[in-house]
Structure formats: structure tokens, C-alpha cells
N, CA, C and O atoms as a GROMACS GRO file, in nm:
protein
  596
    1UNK      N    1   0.670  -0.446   1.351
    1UNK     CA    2   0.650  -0.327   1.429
    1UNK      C    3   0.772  -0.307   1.519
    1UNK      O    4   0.796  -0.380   1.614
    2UNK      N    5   0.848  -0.199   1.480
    2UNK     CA    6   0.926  -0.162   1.603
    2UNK      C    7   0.934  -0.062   1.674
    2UNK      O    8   1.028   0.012   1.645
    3UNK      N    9   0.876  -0.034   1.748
    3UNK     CA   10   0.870   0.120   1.883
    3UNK      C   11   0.939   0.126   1.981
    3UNK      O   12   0.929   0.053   2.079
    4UNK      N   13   1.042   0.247   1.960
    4UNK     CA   14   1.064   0.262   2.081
    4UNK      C   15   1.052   0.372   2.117
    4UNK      O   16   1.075   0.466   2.041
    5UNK      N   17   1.004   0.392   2.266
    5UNK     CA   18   0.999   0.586   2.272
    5UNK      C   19   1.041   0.578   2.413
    5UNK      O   20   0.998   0.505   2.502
    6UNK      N   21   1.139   0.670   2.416
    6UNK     CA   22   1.206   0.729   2.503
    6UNK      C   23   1.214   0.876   2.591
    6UNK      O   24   1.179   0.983   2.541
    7UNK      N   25   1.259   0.864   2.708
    7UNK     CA   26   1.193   0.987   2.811
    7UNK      C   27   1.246   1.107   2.738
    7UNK      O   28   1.338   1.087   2.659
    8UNK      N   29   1.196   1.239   2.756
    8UNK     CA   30   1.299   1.344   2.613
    8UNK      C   31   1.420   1.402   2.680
    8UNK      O   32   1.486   1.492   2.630
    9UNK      N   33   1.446   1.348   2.793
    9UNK     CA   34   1.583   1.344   2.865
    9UNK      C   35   1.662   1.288   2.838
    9UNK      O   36   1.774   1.340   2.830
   10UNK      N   37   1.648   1.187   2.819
   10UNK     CA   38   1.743   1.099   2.719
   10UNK      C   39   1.705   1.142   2.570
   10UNK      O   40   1.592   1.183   2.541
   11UNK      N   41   1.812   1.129   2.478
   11UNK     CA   42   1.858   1.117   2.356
   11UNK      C   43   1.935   1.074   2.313
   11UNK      O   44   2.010   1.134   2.235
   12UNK      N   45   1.952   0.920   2.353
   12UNK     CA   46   2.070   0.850   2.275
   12UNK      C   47   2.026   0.799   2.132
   12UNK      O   48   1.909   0.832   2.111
   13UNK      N   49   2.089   0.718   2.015
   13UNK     CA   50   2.071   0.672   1.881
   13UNK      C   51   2.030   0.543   1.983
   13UNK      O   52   2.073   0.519   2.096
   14UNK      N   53   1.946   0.480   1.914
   14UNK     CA   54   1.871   0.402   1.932
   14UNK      C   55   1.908   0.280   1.813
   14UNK      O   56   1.895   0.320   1.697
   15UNK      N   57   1.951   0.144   1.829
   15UNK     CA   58   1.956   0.053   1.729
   15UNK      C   59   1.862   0.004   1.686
   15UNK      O   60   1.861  -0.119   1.692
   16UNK      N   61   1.730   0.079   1.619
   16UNK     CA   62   1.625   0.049   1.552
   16UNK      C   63   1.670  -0.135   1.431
   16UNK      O   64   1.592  -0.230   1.421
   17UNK      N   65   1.755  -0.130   1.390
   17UNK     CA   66   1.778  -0.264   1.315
   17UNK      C   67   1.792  -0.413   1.390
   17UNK      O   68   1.813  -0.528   1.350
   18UNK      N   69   1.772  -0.357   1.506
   18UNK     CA   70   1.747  -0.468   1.564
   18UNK      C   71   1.666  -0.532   1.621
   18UNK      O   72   1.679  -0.625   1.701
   19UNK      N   73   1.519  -0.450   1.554
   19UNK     CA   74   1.405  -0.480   1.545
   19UNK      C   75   1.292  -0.497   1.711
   19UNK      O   76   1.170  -0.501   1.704
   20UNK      N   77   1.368  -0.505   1.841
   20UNK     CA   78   1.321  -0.493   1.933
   20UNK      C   79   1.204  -0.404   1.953
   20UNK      O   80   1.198  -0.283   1.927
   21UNK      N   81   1.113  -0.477   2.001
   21UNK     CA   82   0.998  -0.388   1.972
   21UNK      C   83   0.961  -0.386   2.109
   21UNK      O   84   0.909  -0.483   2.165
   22UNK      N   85   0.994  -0.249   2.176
   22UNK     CA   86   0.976  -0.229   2.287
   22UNK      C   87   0.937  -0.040   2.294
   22UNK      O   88   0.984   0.038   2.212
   23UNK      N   89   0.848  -0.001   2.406
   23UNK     CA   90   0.808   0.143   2.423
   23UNK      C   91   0.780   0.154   2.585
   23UNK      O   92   0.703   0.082   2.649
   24UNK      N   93   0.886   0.296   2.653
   24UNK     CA   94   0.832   0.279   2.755
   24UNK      C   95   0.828   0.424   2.740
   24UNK      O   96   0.870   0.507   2.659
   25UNK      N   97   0.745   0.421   2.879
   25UNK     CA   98   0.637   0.547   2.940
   25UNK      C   99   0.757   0.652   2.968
   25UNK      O  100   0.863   0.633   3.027
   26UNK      N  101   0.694   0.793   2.894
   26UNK     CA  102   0.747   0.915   2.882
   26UNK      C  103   0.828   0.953   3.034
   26UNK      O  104   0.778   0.916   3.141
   27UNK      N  105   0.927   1.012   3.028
   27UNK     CA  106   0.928   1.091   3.175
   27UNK      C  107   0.823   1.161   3.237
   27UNK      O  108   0.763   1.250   3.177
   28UNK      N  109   0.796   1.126   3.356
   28UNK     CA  110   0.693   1.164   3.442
   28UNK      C  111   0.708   1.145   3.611
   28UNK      O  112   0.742   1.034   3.651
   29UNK      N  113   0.686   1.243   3.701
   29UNK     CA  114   0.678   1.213   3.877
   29UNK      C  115   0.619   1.104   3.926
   29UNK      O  116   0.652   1.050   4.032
   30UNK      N  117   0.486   1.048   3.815
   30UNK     CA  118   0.443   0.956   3.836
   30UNK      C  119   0.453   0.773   3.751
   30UNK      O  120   0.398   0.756   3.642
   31UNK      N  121   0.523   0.664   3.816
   31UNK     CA  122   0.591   0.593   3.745
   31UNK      C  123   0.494   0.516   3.743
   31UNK      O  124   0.472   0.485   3.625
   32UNK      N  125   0.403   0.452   3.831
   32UNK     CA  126   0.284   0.295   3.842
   32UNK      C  127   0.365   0.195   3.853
   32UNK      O  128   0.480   0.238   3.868
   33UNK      N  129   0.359   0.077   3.854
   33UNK     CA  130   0.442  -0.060   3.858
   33UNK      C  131   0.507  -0.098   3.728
   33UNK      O  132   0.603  -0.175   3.721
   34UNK      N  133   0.452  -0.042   3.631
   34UNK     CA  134   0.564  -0.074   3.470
   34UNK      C  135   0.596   0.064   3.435
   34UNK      O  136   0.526   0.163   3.452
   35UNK      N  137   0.741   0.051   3.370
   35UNK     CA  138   0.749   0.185   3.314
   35UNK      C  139   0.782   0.149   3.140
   35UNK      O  140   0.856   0.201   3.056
   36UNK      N  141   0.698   0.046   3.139
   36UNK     CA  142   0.687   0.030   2.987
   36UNK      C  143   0.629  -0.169   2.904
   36UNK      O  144   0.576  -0.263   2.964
   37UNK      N  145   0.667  -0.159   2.776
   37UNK     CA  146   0.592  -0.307   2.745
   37UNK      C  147   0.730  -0.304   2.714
   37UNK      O  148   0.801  -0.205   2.732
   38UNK      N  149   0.783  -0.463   2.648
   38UNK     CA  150   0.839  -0.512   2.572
   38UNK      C  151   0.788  -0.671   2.507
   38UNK      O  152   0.745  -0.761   2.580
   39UNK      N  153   0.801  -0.681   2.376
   39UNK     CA  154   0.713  -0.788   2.292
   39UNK      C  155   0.777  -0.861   2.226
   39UNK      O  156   0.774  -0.845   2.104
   40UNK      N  157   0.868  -0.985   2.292
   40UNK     CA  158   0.978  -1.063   2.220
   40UNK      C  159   0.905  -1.127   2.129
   40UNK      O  160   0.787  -1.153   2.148
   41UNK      N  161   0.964  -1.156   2.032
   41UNK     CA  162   0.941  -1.276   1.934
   41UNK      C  163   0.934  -1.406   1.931
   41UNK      O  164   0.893  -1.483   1.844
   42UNK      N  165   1.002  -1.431   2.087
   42UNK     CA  166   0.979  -1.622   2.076
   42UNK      C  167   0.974  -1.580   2.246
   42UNK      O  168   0.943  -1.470   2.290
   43UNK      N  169   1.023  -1.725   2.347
   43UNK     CA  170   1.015  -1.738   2.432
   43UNK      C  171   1.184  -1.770   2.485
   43UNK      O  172   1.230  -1.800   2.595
   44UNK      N  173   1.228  -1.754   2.394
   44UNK     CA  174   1.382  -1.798   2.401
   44UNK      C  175   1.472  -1.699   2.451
   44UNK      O  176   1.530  -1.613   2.385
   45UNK      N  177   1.478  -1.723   2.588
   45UNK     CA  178   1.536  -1.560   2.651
   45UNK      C  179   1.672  -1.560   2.616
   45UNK      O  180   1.736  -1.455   2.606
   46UNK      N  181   1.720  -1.671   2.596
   46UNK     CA  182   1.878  -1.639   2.551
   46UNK      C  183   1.869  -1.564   2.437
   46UNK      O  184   1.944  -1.469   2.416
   47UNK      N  185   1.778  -1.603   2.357
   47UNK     CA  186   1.831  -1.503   2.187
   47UNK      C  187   1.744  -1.374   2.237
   47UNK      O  188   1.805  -1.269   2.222
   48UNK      N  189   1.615  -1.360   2.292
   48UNK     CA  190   1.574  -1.249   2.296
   48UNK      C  191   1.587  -1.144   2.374
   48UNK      O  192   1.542  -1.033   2.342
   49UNK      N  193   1.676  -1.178   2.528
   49UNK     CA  194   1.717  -1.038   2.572
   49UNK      C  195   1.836  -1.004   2.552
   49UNK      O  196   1.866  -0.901   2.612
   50UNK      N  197   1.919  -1.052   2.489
   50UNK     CA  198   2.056  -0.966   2.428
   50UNK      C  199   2.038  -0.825   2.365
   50UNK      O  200   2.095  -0.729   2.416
   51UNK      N  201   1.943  -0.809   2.233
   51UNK     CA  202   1.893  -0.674   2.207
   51UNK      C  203   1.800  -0.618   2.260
   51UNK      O  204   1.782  -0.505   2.212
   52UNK      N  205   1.700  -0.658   2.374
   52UNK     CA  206   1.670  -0.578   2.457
   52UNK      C  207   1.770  -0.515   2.566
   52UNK      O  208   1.760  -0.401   2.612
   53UNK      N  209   1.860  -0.599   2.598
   53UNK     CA  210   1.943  -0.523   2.684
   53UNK      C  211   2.057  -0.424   2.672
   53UNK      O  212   2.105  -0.344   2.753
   54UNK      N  213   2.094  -0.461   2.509
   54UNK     CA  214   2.133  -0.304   2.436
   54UNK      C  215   2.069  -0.214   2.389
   54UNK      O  216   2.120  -0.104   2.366
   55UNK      N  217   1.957  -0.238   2.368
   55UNK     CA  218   1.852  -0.057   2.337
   55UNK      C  219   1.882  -0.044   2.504
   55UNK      O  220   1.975   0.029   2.537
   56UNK      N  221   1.816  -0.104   2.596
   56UNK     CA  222   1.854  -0.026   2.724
   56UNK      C  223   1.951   0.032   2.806
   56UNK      O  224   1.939   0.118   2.892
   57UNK      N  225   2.067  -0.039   2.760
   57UNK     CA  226   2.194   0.020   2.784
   57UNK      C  227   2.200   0.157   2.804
   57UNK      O  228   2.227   0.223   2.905
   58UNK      N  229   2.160   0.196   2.661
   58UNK     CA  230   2.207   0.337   2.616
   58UNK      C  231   2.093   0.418   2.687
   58UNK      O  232   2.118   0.530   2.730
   59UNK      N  233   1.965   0.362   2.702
   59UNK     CA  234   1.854   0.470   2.730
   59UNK      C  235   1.895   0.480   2.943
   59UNK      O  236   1.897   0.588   3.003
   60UNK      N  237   1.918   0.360   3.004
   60UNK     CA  238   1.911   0.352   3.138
   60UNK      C  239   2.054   0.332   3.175
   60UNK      O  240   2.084   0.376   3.286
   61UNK      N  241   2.139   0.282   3.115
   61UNK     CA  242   2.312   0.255   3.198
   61UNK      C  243   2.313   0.129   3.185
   61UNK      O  244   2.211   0.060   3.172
   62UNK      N  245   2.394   0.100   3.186
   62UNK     CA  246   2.467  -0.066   3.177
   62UNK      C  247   2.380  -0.176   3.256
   62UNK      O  248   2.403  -0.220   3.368
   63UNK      N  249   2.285  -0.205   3.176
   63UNK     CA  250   2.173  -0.332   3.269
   63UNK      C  251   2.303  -0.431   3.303
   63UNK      O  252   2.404  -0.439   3.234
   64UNK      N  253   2.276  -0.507   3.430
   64UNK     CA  254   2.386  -0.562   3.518
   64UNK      C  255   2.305  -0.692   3.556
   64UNK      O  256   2.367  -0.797   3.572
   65UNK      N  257   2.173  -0.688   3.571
   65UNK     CA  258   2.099  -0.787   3.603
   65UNK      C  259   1.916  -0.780   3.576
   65UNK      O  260   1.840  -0.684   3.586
   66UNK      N  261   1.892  -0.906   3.541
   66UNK     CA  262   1.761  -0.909   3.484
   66UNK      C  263   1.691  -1.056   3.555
   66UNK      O  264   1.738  -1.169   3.556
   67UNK      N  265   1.527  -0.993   3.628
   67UNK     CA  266   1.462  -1.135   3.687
   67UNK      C  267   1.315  -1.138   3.599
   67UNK      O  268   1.252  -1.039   3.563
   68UNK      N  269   1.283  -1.269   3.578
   68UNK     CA  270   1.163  -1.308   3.503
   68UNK      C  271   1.090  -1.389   3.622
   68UNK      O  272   1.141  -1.431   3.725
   69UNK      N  273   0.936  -1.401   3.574
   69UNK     CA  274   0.917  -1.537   3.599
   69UNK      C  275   0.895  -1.630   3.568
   69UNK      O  276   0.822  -1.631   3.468
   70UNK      N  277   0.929  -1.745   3.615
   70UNK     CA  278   1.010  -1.870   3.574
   70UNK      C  279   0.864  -1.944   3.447
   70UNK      O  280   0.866  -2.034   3.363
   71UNK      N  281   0.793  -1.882   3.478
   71UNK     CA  282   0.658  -1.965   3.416
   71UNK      C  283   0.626  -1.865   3.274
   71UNK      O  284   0.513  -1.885   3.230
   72UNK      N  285   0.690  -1.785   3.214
   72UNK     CA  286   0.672  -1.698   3.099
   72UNK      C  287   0.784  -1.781   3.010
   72UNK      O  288   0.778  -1.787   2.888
   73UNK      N  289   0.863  -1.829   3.072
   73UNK     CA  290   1.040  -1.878   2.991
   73UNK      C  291   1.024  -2.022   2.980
   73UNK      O  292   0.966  -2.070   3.077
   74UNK      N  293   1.058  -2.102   2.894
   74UNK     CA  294   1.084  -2.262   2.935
   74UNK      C  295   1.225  -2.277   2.960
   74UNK      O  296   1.255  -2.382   3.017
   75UNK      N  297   1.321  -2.196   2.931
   75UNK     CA  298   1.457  -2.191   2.938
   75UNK      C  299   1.546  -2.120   2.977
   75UNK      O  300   1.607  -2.080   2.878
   76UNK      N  301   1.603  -2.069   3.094
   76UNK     CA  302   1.609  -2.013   3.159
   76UNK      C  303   1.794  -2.014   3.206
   76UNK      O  304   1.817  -2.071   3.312
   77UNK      N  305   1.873  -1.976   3.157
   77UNK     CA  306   1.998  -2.009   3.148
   77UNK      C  307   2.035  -1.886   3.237
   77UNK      O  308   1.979  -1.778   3.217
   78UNK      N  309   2.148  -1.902   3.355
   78UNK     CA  310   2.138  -1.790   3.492
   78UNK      C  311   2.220  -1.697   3.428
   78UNK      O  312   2.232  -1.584   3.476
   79UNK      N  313   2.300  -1.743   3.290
   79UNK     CA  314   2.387  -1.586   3.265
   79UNK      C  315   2.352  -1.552   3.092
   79UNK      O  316   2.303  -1.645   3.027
   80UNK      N  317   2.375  -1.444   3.035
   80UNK     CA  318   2.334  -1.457   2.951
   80UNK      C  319   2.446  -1.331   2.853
   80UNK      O  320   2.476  -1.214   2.878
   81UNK      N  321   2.473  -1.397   2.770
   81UNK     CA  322   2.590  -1.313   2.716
   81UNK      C  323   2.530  -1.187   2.627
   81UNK      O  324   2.441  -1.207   2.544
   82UNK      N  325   2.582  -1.065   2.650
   82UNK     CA  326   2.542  -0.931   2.570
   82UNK      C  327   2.671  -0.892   2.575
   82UNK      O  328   2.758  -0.870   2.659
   83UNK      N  329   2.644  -0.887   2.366
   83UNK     CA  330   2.839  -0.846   2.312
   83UNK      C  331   2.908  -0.916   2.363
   83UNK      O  332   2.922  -1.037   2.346
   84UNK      N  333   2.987  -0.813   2.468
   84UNK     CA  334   3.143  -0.879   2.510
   84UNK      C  335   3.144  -0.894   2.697
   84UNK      O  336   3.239  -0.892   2.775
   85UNK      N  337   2.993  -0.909   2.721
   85UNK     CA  338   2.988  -0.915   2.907
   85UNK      C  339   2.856  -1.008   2.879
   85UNK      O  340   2.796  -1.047   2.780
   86UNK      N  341   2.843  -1.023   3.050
   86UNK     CA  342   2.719  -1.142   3.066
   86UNK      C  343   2.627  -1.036   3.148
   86UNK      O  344   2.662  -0.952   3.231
   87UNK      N  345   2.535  -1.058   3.114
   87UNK     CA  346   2.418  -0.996   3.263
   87UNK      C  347   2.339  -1.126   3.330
   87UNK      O  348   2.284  -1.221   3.274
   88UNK      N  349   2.348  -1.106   3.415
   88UNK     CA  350   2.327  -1.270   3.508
   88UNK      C  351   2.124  -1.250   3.516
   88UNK      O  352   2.076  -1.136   3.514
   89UNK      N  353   2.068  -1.326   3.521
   89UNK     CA  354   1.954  -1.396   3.501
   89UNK      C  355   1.886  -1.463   3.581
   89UNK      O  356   1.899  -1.585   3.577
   90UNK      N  357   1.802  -1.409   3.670
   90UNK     CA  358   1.712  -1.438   3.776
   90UNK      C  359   1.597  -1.468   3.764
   90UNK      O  360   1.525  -1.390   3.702
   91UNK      N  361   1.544  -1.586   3.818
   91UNK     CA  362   1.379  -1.573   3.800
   91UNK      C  363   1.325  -1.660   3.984
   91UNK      O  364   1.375  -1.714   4.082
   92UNK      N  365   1.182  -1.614   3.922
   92UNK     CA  366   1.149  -1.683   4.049
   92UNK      C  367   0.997  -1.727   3.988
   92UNK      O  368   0.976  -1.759   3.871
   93UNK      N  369   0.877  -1.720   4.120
   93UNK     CA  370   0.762  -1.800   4.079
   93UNK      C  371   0.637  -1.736   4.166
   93UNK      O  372   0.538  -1.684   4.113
   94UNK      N  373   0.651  -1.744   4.253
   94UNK     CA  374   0.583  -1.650   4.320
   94UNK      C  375   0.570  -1.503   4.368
   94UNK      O  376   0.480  -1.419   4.375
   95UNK      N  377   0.728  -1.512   4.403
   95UNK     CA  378   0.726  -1.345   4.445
   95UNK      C  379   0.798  -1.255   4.293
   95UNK      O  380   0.905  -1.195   4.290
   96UNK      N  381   0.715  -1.268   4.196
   96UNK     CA  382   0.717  -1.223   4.062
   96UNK      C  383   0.607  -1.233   3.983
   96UNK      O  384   0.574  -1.346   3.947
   97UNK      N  385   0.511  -1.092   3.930
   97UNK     CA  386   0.442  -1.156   3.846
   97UNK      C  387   0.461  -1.195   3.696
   97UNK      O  388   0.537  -1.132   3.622
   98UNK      N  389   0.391  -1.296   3.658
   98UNK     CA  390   0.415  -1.351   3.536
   98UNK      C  391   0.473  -1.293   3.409
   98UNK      O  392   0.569  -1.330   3.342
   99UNK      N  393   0.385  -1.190   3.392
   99UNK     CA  394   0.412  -1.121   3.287
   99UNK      C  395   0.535  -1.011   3.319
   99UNK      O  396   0.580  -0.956   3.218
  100UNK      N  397   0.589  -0.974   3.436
  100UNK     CA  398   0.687  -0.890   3.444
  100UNK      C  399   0.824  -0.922   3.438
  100UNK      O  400   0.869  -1.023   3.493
  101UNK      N  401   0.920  -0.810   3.349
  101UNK     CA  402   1.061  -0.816   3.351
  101UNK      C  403   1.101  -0.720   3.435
  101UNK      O  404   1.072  -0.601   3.447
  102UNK      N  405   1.188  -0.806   3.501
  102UNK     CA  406   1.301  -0.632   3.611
  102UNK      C  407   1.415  -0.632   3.583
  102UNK      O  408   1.485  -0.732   3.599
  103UNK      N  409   1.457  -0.527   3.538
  103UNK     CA  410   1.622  -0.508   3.495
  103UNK      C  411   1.643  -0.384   3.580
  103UNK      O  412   1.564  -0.292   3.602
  104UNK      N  413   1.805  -0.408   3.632
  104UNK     CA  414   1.823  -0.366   3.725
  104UNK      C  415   2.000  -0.270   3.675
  104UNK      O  416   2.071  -0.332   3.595
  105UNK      N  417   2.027  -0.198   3.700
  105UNK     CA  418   2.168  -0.061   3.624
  105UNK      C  419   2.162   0.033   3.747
  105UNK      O  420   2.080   0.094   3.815
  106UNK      N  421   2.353   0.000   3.733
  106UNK     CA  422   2.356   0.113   3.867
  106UNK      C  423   2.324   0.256   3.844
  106UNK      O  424   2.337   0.336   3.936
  107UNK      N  425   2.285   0.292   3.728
  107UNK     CA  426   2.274   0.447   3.694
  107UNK      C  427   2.090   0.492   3.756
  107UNK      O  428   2.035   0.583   3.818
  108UNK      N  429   2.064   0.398   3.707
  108UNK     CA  430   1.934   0.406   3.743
  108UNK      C  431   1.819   0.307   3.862
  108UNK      O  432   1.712   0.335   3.916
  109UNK      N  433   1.875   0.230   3.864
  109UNK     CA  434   1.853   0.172   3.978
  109UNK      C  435   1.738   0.065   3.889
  109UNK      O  436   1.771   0.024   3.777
  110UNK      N  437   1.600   0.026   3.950
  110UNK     CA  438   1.515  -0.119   3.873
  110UNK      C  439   1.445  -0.027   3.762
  110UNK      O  440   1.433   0.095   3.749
  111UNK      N  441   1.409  -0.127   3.695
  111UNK     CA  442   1.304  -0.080   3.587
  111UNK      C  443   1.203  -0.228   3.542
  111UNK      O  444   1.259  -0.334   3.514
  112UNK      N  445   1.079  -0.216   3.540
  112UNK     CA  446   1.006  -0.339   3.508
  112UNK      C  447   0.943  -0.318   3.406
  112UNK      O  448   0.873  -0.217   3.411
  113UNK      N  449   0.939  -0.386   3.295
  113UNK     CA  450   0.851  -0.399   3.208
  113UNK      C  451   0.735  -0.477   3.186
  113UNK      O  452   0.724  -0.564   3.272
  114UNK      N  453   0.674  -0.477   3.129
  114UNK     CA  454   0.581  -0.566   3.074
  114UNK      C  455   0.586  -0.649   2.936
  114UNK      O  456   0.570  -0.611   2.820
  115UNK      N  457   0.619  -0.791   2.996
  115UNK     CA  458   0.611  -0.862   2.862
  115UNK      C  459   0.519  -0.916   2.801
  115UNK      O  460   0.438  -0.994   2.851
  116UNK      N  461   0.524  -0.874   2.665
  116UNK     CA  462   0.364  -0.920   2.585
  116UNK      C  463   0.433  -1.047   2.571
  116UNK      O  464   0.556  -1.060   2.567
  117UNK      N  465   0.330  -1.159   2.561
  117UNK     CA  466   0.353  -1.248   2.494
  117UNK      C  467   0.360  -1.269   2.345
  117UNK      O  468   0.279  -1.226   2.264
  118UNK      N  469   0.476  -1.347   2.318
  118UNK     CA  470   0.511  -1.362   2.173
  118UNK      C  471   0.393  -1.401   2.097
  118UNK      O  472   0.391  -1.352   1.984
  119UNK      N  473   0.307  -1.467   2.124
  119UNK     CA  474   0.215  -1.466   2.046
  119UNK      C  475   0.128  -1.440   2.019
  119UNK      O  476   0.069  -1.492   1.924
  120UNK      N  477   0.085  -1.353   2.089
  120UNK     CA  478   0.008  -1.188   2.100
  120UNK      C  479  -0.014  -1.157   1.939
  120UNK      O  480   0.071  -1.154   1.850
  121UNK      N  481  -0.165  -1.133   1.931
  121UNK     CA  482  -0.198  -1.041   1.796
  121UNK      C  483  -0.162  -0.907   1.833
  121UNK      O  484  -0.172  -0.847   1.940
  122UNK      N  485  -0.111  -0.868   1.709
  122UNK     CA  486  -0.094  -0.753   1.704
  122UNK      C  487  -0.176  -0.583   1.780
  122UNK      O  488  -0.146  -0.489   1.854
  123UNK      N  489  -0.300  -0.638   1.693
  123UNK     CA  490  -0.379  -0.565   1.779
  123UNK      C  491  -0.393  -0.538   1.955
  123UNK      O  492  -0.401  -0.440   2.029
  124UNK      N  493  -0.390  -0.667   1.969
  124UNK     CA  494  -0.417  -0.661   2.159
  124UNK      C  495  -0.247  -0.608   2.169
  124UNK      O  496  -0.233  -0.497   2.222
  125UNK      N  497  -0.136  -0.669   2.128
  125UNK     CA  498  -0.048  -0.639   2.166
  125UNK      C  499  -0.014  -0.430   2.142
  125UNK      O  500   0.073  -0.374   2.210
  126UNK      N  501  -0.064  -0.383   2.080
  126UNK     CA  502  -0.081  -0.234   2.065
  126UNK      C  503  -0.169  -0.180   2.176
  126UNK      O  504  -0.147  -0.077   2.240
  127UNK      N  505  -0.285  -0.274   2.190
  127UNK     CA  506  -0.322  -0.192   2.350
  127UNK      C  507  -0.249  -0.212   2.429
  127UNK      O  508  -0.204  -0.104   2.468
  128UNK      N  509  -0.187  -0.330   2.502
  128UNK     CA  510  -0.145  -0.348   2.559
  128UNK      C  511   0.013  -0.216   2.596
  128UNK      O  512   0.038  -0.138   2.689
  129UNK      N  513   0.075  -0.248   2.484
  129UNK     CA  514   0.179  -0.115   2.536
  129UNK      C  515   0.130   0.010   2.493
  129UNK      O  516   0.224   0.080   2.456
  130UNK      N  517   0.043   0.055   2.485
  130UNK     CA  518  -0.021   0.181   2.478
  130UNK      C  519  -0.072   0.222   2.659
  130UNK      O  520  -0.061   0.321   2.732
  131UNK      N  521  -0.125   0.095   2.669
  131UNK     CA  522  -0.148   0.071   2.860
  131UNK      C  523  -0.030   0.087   2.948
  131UNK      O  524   0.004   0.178   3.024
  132UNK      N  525   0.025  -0.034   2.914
  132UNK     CA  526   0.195   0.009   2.966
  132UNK      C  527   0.233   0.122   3.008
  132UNK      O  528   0.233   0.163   3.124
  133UNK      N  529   0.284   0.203   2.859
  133UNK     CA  530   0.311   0.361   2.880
  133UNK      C  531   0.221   0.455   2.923
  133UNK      O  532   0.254   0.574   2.924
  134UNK      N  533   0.084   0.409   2.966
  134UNK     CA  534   0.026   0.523   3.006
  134UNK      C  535   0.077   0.593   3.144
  134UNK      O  536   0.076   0.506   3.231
  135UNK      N  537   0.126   0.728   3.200
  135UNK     CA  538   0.164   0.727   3.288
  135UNK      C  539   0.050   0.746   3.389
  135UNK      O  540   0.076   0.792   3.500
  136UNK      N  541  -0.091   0.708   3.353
  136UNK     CA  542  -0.213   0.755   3.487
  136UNK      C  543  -0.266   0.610   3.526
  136UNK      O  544  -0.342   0.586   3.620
  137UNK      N  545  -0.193   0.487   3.407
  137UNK     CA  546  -0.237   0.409   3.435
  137UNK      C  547  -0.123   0.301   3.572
  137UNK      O  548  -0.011   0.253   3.557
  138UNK      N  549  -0.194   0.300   3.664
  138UNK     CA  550  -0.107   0.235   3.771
  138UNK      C  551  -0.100   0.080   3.796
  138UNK      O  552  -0.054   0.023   3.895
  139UNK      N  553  -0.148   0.032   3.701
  139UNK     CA  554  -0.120  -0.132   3.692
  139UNK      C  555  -0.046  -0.202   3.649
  139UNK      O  556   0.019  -0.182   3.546
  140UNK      N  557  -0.039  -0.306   3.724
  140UNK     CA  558   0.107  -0.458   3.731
  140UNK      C  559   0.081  -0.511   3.593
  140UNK      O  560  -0.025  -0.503   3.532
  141UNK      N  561   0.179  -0.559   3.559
  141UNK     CA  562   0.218  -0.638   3.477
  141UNK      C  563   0.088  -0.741   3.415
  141UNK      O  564   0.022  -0.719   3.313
  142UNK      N  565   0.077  -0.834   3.491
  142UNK     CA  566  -0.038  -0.904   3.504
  142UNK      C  567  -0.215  -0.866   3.503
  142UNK      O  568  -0.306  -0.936   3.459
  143UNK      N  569  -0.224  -0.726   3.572
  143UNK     CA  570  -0.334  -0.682   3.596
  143UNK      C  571  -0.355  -0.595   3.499
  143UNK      O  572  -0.458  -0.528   3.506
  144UNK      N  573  -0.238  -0.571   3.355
  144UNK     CA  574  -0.268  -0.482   3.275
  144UNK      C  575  -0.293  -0.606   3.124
  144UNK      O  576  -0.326  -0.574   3.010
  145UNK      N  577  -0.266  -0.740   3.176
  145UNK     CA  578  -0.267  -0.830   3.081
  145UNK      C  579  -0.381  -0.908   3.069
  145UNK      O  580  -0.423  -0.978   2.977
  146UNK      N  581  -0.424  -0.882   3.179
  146UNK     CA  582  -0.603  -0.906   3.244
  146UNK      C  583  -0.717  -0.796   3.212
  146UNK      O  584  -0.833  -0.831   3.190
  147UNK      N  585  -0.694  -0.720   3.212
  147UNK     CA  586  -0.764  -0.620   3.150
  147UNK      C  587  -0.756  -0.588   3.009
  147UNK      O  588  -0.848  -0.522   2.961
  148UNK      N  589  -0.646  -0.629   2.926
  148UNK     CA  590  -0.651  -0.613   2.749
  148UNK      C  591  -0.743  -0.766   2.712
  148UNK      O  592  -0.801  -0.776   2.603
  149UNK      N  593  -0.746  -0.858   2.795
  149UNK     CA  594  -0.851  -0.952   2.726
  149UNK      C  595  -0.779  -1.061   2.716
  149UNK      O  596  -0.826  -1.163   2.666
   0.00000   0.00000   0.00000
């Protein structure tokens, strides 16, 4: 499964072959605490946010920095190479919830997602970013991962 949907303000080409399977919430006045899911394939943030952080490039501006928390990752390396630059790599433990990513571009300022877990069925993982992108739905990361079951 790969989704991505983008605000219709933006229209950049999108590197669909790189299989990132990520969808965030349409343009709207109203944002909630995620403005979208993303559903890596392993837990291995070095291999898995390199092509998340080039589909976002193009949709938000040059991601510059990205924080997790420390308890979603077992591995956690502070810089992390995309192409031919690094975006440096933050996490914490408390003042972060679990399931949330924040990437941060001077064009646009933060953006948080919601990470499904990799080993997420399919199914729950389809509600889940269907929830995500809802723009009426106003729940965290965590409290939208608590409510799919």
C-alpha cells in the first residue's frame, strides 16, 4: 500500500517508487495535533526516514530536523543522512508522545505525524490514517492509537 495525499496547494511529483506509505490531512483552518499518519516498515529509523523525508521535502521545504520518541525506535542515531545532507535526530521520553513524529522546515515551520506501527495489520493500520487525516478529528498521536484498538 502506498498513499500519499497531499494539500491541493501543493502539487509537486511525488516519488511514489519509493514505496513510503504515508497520507496527510487535506488543507484546512483547522489542523488537530497530527496533520497526518506515516507507516514504516521496520523500526529502523536510519533506513526508514530517509524516504520519508524526501516525499516531504517537496510537499513542506527542506525537513532540517526530526524528534521521535525514544521508546517507538531501538536505534536511534542523532544524524541521519538524506541523499547528499544529514537532518539531525531528536528524541525524547516524556515530553513526546509515543506514537508521534515532528519534523520541523523553515518553509513551514513543525509538522507531526502519526506513526503506525510496523506491525500493524493492515486493516487497523487504514483506520488509523483515515483518523489521522480526518480534519474534525482533534486527536494526539497516542489517543488516536488508543481508540483504533
Amino acid at each position: 500500500m502506498t498513499t500519499i495525499s497531499i494539500s491541493p496547494e501543493a502539487d509537486p511529483v511525488l516519488p511514489l517508487s519509493q514505496g513510503v506509505r504515508l497520507e496527510l490531512k487535506p488543507a484546512s483552518r483547522i489542523r488537530g495535533r497530527v496533520d497526518g499518519a506515516w507507516w514504516p516498515r521496520s523500526r529502523d529509523m536510519a533506513q526508514e526516514l530517509p524516504p520519508l523525508v524526501e516525499v516531504l521535502d517537496r510537499v513542506w521545504g527542506r525537513i532540517t530536523r526530526v524528534t521521535v520518541h525514544e521508546g517507538m525506535w531501538p536505534d536511534l542515531p542523532s544524524r541521519v543522512p538524506v541523499g547528499r545532507r544529514i537532518v539531525r535526530l531528536g528524541w525524547f521520553d516524556t515530553e513526546q508522545e509515543q506514537a508521534d513524529l515532528s519534523l520541523f522546515s523553515y518553509q513551514v515551520g513543525r509538522w507531526n505525524l502519526l506513526v503506525i506501527p510496523p506491525e500493524c495489520d493492515p486493516a487497523r493500520a487504514a483506520l488509523l490514517m483515515a483518523a489521522a487525516t480526518d480534519v474534525h478529528n482533534p486527536a494526539g498521536a497516542d489517543a488516536l492509537l488508543t481508540a483504533a484498538g
